[in-house]
LUMZA-695778 format. One record per atom (N, C-alpha, C): residue number from 1; z, y, x. Coordinates in pm, whole numbers, padded with zeros to 5 digits. Layout:
<nodes>
<node NUM <Z Y X>>
...
</nodes>
This chain:
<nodes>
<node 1 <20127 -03249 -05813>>
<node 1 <20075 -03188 -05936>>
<node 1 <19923 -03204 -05940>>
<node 2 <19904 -03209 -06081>>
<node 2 <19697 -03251 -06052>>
<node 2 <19623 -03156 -06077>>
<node 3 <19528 -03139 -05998>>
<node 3 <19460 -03027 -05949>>
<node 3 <19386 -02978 -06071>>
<node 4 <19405 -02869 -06202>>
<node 4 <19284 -02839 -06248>>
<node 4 <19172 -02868 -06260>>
<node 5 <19094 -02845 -06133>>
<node 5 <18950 -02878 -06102>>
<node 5 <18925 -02986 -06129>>
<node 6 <19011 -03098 -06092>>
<node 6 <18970 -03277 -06104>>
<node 6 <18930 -03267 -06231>>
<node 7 <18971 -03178 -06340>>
<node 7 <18908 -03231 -06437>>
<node 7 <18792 -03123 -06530>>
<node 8 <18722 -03172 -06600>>
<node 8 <18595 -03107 -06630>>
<node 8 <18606 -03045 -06724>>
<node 9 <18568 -02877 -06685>>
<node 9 <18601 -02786 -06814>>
<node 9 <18520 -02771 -06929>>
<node 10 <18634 -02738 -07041>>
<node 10 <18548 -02755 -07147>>
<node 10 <18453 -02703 -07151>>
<node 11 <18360 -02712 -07297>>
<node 11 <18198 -02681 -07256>>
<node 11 <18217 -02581 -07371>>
<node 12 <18184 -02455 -07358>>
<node 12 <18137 -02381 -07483>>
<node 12 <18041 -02442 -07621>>
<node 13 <18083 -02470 -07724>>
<node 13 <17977 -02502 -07819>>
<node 13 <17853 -02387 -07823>>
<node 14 <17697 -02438 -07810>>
<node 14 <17639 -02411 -07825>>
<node 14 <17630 -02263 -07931>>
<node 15 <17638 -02309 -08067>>
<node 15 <17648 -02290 -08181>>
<node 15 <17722 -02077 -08128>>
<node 16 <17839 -02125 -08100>>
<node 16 <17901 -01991 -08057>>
<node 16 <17814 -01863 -07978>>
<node 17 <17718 -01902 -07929>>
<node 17 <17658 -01809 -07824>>
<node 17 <17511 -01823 -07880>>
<node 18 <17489 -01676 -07873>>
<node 18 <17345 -01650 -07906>>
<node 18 <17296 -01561 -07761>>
<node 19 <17360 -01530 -07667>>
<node 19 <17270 -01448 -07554>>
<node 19 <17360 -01502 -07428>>
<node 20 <17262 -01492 -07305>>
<node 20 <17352 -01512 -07148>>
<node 20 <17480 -01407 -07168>>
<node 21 <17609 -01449 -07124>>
<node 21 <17726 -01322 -07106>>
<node 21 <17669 -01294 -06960>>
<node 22 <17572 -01325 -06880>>
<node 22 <17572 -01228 -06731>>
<node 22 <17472 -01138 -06773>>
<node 23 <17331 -01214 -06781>>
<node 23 <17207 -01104 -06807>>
<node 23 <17199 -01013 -06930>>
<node 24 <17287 -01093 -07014>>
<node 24 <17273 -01035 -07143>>
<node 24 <17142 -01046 -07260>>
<node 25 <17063 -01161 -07202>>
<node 25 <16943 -01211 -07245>>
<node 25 <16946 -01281 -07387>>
<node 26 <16849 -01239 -07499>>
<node 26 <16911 -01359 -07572>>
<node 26 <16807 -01511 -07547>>
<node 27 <16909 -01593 -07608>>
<node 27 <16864 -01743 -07600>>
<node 27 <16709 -01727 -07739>>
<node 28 <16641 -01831 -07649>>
<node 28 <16531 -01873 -07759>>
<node 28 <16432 -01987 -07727>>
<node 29 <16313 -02045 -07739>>
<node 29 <16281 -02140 -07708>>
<node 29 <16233 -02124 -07575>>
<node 30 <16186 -02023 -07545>>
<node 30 <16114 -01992 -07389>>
<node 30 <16258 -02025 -07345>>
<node 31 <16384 -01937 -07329>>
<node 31 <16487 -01914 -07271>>
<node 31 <16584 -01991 -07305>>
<node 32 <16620 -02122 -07236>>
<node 32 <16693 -02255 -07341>>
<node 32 <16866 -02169 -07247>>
<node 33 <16929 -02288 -07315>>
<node 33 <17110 -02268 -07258>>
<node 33 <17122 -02367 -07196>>
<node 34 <17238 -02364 -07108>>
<node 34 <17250 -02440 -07020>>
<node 34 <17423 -02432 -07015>>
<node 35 <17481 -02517 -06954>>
<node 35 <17633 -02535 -06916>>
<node 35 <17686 -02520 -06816>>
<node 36 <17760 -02411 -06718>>
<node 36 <17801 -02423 -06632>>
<node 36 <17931 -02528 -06601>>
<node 37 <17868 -02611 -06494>>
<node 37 <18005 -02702 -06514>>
<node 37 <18126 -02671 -06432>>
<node 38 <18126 -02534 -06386>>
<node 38 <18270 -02462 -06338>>
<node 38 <18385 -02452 -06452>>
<node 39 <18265 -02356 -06521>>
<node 39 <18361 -02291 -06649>>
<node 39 <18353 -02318 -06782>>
<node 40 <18246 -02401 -06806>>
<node 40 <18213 -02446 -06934>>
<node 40 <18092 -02353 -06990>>
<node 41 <18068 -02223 -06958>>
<node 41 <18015 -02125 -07068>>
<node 41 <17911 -02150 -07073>>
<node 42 <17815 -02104 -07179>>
<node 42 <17697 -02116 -07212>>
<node 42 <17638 -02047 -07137>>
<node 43 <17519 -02047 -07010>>
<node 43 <17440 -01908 -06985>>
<node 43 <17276 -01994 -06984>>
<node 44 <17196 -01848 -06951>>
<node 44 <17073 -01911 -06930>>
<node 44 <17034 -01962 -06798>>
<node 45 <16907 -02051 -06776>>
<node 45 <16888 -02100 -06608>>
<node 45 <16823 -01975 -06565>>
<node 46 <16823 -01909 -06565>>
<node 46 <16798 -01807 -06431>>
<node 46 <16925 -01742 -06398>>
<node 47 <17049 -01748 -06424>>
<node 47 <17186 -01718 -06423>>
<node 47 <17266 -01869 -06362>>
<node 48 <17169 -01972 -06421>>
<node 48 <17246 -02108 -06320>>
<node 48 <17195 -02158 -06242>>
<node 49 <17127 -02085 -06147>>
<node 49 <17016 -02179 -06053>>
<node 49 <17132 -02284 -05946>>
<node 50 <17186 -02200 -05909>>
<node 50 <17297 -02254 -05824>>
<node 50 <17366 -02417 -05801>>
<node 51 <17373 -02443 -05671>>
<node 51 <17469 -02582 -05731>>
<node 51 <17564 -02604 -05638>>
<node 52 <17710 -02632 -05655>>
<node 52 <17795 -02638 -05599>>
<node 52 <17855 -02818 -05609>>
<node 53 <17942 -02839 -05525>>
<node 53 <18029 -02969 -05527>>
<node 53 <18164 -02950 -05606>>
<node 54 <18151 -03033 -05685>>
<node 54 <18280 -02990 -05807>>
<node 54 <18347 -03134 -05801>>
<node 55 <18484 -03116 -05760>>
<node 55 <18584 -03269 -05801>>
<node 55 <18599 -03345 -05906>>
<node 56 <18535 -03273 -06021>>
<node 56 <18552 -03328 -06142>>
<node 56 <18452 -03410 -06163>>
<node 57 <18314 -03422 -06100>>
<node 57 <18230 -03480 -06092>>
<node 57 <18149 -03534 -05972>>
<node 58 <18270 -03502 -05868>>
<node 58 <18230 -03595 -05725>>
<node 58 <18093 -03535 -05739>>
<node 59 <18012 -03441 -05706>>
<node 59 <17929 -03436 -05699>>
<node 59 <17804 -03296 -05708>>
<node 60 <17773 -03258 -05647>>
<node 60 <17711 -03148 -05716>>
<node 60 <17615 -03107 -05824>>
<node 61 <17681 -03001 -05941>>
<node 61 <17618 -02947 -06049>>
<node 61 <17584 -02861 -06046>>
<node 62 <17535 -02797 -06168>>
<node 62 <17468 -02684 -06174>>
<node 62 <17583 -02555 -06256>>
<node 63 <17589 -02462 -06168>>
<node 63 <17721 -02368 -06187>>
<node 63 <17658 -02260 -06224>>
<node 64 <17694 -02091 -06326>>
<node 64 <17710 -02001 -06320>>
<node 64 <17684 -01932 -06172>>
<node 65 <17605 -01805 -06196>>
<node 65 <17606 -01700 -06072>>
<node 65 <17776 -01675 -06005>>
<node 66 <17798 -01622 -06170>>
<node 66 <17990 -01607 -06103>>
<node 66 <18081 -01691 -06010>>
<node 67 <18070 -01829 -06093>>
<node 67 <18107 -01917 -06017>>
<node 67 <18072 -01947 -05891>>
<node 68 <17963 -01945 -05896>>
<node 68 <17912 -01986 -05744>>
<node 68 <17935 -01865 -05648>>
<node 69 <17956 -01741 -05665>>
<node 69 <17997 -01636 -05591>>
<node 69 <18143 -01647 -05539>>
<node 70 <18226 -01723 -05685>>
<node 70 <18342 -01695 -05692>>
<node 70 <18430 -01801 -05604>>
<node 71 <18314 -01928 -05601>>
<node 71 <18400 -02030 -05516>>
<node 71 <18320 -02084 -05359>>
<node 72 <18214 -02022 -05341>>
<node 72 <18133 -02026 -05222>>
<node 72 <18197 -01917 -05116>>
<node 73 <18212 -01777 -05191>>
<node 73 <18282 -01696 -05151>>
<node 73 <18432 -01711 -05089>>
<node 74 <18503 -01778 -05134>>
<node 74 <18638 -01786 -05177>>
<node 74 <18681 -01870 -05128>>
<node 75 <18677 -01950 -05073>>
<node 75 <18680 -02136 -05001>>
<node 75 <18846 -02154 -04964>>
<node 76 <18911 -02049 -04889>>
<node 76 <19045 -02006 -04907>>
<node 76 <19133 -02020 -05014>>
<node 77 <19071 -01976 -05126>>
<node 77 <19218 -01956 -05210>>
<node 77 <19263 -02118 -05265>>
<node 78 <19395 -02122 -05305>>
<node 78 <19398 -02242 -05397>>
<node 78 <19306 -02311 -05473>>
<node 79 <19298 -02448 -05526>>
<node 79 <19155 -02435 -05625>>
<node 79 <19205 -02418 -05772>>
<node 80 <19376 -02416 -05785>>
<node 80 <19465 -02385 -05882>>
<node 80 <19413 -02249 -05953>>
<node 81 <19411 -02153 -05808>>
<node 81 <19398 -02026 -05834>>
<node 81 <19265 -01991 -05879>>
<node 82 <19162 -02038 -05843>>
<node 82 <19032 -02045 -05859>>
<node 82 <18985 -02107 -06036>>
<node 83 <19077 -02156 -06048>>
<node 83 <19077 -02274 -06223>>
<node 83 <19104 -02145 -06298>>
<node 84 <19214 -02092 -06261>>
<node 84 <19310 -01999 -06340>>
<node 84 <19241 -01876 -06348>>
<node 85 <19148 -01847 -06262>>
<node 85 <19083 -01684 -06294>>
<node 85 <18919 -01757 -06344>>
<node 86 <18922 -01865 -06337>>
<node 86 <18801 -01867 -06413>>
<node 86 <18822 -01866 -06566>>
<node 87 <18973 -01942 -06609>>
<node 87 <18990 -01955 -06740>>
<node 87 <18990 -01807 -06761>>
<node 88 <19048 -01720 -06698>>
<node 88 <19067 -01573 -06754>>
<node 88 <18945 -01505 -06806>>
<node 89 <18842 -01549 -06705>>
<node 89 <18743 -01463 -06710>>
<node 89 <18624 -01579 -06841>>
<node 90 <18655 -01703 -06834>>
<node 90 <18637 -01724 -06970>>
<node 90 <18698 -01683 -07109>>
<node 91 <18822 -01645 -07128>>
<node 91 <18876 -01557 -07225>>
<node 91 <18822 -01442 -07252>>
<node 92 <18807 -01371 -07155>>
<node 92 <18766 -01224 -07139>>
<node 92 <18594 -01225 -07237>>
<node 93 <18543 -01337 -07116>>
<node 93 <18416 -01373 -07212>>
<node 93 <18384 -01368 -07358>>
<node 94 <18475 -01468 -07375>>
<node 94 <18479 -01516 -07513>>
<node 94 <18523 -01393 -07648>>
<node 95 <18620 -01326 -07561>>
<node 95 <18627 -01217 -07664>>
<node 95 <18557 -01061 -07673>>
<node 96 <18459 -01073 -07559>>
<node 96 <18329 -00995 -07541>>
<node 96 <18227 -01053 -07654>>
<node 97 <18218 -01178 -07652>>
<node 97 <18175 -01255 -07732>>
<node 97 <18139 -01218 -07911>>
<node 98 <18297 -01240 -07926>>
<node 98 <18329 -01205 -08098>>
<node 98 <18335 -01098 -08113>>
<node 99 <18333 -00972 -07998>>
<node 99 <18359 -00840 -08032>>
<node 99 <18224 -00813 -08078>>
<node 100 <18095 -00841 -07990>>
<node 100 <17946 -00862 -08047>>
<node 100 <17910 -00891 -08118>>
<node 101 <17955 -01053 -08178>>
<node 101 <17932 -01102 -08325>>
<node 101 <17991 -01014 -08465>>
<node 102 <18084 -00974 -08387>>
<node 102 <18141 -00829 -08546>>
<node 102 <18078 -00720 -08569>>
<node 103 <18018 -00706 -08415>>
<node 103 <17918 -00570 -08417>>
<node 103 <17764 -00589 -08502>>
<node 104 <17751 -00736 -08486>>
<node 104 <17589 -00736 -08511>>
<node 104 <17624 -00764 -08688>>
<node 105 <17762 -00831 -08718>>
<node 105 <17772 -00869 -08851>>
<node 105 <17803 -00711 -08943>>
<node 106 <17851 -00622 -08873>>
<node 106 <17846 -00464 -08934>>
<node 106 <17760 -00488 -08941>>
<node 107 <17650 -00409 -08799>>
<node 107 <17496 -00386 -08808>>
<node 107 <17408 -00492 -08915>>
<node 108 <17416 -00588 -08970>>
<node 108 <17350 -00612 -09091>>
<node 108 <17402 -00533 -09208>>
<node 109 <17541 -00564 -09214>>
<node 109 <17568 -00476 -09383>>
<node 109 <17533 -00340 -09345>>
<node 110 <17573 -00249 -09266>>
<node 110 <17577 -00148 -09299>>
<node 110 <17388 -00128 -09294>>
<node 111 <17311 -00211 -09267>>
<node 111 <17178 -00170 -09321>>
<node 111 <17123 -00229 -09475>>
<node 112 <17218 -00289 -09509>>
<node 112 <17207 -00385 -09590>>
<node 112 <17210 -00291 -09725>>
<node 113 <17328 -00171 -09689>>
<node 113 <17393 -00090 -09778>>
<node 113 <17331 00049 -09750>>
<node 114 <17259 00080 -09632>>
<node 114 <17179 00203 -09648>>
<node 114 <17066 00183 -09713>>
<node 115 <16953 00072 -09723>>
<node 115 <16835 00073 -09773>>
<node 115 <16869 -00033 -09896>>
<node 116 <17005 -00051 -09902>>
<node 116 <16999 -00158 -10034>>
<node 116 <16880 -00278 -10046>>
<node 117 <16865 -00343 -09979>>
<node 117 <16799 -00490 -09963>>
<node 117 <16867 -00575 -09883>>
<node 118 <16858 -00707 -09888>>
<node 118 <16925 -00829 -09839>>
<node 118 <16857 -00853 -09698>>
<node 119 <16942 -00911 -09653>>
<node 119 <16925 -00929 -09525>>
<node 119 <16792 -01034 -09504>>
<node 120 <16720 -01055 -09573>>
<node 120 <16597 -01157 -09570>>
<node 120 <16490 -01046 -09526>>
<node 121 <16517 -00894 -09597>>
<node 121 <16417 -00805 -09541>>
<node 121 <16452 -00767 -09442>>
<node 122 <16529 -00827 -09356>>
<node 122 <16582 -00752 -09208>>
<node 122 <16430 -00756 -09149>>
<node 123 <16379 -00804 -09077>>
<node 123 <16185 -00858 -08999>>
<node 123 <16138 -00717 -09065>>
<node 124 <16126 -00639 -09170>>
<node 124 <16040 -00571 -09237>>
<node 124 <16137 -00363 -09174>>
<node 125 <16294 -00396 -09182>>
<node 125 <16356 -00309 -09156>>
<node 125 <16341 -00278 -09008>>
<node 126 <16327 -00384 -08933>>
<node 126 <16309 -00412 -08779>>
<node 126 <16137 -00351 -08750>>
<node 127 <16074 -00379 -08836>>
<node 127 <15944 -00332 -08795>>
<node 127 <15956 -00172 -08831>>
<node 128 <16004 -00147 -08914>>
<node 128 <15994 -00009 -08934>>
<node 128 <16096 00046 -08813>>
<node 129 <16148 00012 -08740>>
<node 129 <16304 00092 -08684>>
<node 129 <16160 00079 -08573>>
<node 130 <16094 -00040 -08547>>
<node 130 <16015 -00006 -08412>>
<node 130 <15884 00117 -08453>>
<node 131 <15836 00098 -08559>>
<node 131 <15726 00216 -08556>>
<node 131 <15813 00364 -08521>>
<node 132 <15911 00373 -08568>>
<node 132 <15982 00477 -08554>>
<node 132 <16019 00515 -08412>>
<node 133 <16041 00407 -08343>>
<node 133 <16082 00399 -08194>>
<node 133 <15936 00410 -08119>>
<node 134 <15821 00383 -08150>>
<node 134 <15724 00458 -08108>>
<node 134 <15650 00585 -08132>>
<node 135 <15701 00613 -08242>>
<node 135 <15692 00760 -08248>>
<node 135 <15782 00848 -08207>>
<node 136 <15886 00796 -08196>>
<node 136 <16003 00897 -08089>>
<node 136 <15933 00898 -07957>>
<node 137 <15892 00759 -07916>>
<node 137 <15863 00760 -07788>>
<node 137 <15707 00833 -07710>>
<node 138 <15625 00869 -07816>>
<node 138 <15508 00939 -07865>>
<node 138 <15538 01107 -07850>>
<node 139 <15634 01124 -07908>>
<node 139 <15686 01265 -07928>>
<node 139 <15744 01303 -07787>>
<node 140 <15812 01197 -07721>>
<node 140 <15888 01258 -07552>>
<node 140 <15818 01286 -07467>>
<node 141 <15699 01185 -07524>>
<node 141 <15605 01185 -07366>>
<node 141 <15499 01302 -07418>>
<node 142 <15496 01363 -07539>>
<node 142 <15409 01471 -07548>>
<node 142 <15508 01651 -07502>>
<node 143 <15620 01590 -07516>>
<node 143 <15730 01677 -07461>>
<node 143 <15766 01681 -07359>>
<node 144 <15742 01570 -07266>>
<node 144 <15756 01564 -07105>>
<node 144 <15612 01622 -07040>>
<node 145 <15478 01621 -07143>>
<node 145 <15358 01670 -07126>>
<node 145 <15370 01864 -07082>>
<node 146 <15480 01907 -07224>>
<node 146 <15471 02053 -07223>>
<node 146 <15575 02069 -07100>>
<node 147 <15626 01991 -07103>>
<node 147 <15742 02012 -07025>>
<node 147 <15708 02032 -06809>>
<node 148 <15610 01973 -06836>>
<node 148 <15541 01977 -06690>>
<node 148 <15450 02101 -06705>>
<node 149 <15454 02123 -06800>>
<node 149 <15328 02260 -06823>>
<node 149 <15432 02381 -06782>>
<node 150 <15511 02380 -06853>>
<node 150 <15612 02442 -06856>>
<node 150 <15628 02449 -06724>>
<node 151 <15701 02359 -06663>>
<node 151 <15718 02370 -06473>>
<node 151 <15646 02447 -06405>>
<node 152 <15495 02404 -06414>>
<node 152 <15388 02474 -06389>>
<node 152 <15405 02681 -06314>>
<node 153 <15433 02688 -06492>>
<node 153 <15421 02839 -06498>>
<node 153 <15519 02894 -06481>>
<node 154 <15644 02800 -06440>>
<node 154 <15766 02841 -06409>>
<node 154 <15749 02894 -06261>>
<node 155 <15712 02818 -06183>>
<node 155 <15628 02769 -06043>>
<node 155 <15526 02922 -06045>>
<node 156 <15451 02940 -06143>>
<node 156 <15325 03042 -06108>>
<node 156 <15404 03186 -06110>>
<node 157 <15518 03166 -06196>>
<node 157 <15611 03288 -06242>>
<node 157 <15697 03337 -06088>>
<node 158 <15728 03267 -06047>>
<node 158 <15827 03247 -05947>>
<node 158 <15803 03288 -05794>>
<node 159 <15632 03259 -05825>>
<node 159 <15549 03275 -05672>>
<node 159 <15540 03423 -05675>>
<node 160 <15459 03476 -05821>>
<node 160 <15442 03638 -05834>>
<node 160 <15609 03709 -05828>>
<node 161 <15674 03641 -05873>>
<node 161 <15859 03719 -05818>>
<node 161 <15821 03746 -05667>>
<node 162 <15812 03622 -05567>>
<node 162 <15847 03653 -05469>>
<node 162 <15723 03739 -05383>>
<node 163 <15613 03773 -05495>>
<node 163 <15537 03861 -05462>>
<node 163 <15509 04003 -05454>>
<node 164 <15573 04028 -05587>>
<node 164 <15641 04133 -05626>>
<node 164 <15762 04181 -05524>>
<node 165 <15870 04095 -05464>>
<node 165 <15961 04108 -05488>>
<node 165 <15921 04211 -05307>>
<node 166 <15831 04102 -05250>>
<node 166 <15778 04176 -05094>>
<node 166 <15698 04298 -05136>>
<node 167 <15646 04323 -05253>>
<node 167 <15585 04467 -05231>>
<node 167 <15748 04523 -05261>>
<node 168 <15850 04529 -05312>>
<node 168 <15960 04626 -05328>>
<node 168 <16006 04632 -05202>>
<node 169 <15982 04565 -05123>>
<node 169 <16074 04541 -04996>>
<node 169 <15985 04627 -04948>>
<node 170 <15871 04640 -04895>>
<node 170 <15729 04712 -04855>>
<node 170 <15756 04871 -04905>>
<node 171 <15778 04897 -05037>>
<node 171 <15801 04999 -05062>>
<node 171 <15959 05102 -05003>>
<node 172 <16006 04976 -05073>>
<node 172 <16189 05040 -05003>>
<node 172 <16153 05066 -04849>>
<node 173 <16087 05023 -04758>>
<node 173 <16069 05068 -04638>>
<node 173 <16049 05162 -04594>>
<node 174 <15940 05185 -04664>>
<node 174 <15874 05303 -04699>>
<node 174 <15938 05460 -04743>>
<node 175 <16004 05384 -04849>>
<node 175 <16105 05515 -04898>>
<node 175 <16177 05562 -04805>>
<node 176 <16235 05477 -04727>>
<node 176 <16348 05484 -04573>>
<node 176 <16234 05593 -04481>>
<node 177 <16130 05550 -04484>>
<node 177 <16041 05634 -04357>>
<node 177 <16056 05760 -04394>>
<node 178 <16029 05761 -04496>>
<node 178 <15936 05912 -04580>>
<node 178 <16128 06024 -04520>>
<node 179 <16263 05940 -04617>>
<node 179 <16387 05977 -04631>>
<node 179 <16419 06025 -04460>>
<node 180 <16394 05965 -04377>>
<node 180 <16434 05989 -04238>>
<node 180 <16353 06066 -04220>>
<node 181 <16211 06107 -04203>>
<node 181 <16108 06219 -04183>>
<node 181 <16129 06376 -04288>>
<node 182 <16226 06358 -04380>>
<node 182 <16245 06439 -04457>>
<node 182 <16370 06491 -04396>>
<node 183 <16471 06426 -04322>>
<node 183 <16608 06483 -04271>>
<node 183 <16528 06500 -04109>>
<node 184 <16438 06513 -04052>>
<node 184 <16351 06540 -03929>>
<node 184 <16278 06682 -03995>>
<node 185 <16284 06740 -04078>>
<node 185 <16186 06821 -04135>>
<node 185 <16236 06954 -04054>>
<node 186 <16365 06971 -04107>>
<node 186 <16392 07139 -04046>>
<node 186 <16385 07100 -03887>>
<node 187 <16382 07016 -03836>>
<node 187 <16393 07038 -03645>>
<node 187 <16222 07068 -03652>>
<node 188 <16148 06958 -03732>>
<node 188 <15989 07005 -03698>>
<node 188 <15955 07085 -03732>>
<node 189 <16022 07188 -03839>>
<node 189 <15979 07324 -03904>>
<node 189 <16006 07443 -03799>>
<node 190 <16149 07447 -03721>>
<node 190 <16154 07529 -03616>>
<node 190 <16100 07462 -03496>>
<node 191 <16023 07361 -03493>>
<node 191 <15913 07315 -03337>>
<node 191 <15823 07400 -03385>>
<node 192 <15755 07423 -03504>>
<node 192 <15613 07441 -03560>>
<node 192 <15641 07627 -03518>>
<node 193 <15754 07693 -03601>>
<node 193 <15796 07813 -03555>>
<node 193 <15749 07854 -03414>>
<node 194 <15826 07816 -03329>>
<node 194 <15834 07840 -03192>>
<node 194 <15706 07807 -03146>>
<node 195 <15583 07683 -03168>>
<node 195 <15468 07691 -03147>>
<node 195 <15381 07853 -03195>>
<node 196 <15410 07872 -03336>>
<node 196 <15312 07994 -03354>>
<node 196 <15356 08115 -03284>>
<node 197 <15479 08077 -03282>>
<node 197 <15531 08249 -03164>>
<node 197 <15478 08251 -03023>>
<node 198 <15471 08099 -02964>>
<node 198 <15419 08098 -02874>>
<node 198 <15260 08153 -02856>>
<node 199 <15189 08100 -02977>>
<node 199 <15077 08091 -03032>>
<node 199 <15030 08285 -02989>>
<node 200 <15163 08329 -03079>>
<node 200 <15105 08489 -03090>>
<node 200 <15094 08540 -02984>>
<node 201 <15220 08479 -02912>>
<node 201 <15223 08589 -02752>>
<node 201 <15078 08554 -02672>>
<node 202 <15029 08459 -02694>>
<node 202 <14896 08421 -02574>>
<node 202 <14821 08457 -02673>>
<node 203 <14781 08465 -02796>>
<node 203 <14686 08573 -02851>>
<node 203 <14696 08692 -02779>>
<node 204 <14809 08753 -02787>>
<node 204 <14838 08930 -02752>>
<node 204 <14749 08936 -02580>>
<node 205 <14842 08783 -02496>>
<node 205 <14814 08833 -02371>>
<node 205 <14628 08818 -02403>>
<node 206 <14583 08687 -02442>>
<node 206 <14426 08730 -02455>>
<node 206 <14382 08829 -02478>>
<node 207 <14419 08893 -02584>>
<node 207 <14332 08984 -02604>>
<node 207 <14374 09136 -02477>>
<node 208 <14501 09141 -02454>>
<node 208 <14511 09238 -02341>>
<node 208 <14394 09197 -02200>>
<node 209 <14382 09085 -02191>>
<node 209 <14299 09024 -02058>>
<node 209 <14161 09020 -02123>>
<node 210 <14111 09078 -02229>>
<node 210 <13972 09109 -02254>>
<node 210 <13921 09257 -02292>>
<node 211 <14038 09308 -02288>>
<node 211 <14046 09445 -02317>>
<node 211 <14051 09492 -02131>>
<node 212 <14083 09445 -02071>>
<node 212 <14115 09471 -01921>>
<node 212 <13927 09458 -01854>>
<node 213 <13897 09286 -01910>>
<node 213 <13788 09235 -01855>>
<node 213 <13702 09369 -01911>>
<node 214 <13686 09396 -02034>>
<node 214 <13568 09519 -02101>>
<node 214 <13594 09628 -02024>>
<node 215 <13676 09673 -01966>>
<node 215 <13750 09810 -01868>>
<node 215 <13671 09762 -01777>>
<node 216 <13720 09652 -01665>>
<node 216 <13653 09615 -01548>>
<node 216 <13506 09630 -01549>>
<node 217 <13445 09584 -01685>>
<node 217 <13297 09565 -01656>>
<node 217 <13235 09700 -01675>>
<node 218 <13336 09839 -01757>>
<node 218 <13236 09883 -01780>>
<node 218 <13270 09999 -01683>>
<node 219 <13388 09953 -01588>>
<node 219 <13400 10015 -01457>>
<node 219 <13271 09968 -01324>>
<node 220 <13279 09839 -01338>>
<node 220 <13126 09797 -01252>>
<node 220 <13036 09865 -01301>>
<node 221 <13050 09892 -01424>>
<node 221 <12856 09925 -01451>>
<node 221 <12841 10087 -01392>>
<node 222 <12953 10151 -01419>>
<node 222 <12928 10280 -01356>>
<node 222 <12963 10274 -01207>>
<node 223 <12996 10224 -01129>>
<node 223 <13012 10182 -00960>>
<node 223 <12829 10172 -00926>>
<node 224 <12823 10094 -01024>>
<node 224 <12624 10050 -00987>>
<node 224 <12557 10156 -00996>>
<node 225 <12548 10232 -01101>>
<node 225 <12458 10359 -01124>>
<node 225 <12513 10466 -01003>>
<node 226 <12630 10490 -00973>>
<node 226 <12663 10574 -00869>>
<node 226 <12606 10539 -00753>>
<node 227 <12600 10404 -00733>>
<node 227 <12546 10388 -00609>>
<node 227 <12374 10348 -00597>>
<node 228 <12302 10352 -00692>>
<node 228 <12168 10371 -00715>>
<node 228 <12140 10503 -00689>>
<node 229 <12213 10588 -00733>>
<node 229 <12186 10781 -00773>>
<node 229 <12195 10804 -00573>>
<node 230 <12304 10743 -00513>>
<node 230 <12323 10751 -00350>>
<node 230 <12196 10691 -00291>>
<node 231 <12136 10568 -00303>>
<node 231 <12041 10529 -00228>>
<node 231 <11909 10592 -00265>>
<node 232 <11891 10653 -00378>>
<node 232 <11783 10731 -00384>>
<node 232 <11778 10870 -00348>>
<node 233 <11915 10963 -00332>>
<node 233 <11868 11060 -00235>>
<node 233 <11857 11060 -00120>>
<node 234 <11899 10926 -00037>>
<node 234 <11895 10885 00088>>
<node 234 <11739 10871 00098>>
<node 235 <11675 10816 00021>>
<node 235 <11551 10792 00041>>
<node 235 <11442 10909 00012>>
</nodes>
């Protein structure tokens, strides 16, 4: 049976493709198209740098990223099998393809039919969609401006919480001291008791032991005169 590969796949018409299907780039004069000669498709050269040995052309060309992943990688499988998932994934392509071209062919009418002008003023609708897109983009970054401001004082708010939050803790401690010294109160109220009783009895004995001392002294003082009144009739 003859091998797929021997022979050279078709080539996408130009005409059909307006952007790379890998990068998604569109084509233009800077950015030309090119042919992968795996699969046929249109992409750009920074998507075909690659070059592989292909049977269909004895020789090495210039292939698709995919391809060259898909058959450098792959060296194993059939090259049947290798033909057959490339056609797939050219199908798949292709109708990624037209699903885009229907999208962009809406996207003209339906602007065509909001501002009612022909598609010749598209360049003029496009300039306005971009002033607009810089003033959105004007407006975020003055909103990502408040928005860091905002952080800011979220940040300054957050520090005084946890500043606040240590004087409550400071206080609640506090309350605990005062609450435990308050259930300590009646034991220190009868310590304080029993001090002044103590207090009174050594008043009482003082003053009995100065009432004794005033006795004693004013027992010496008459001992002295008695015995002055003796040595002078002796003499």
């Amino acid at each position: 049976k003859e091998d797929p590969m021997s022979q050279p796949a078709p080539w996408v018409p130009d005409e059909e493709v307006s952007e790379c299907p890998l990068c998604t780039q569109k084509f233009s004069s800077t950015k030309r198209k090119h042919h992968c000669r795996a699969c046929g498709r249109v992409i750009c050269g920074s998507c075909s740098g690659n070059k592989l040995f292909l049977p269909a052309y004895n020789k090495e060309e210039r292939v698709c990223d995919a391809c060259f992943d898909l058959l450098q990688h792959d060296k194993g499988r059939p090259v049947n099998e290798q033909f057959l998932e490339l056609k797939r994934i050219e199908a798949s392509l292709k109708a990624d393809l037209r699903e885009k071209q229907q999208q962009e062919e809406w996207f003209r009418s339906f602007l065509t039919q909001v501002n009612g002008q022909s598609c010749e003023e598209l360049p003029s609708l496009i300039s306005q969609s971009q002033l607009r897109w810089q003033q959105t983009c004007q407006r975020m970054r003055q909103e990502e401006s408040q928005l860091k401001d905002l952080e800011a004082a979220n940040e300054s708010c957050d520090a005084e919480l946890r500043s606040k939050a240590a004087a409550v803790e400071a206080l609640q401690r506090q309350v605990q001291t005062m609450q435990k010294d308050l259930k300590e109160r009646p034991n220190l109220q009868g310590q304080c008791d029993e001090l002044q009783r103590s207090t009174k009895i050594l008043q009482q004995e003082l003053t009995g032991l100065r009432q004794r001392s005033f006795a004693l002294e004013a027992s010496f003082s008459s001992s002295s005169v008695s015995s002055l009144s003796f040595v002078s009739n002796l003499s």
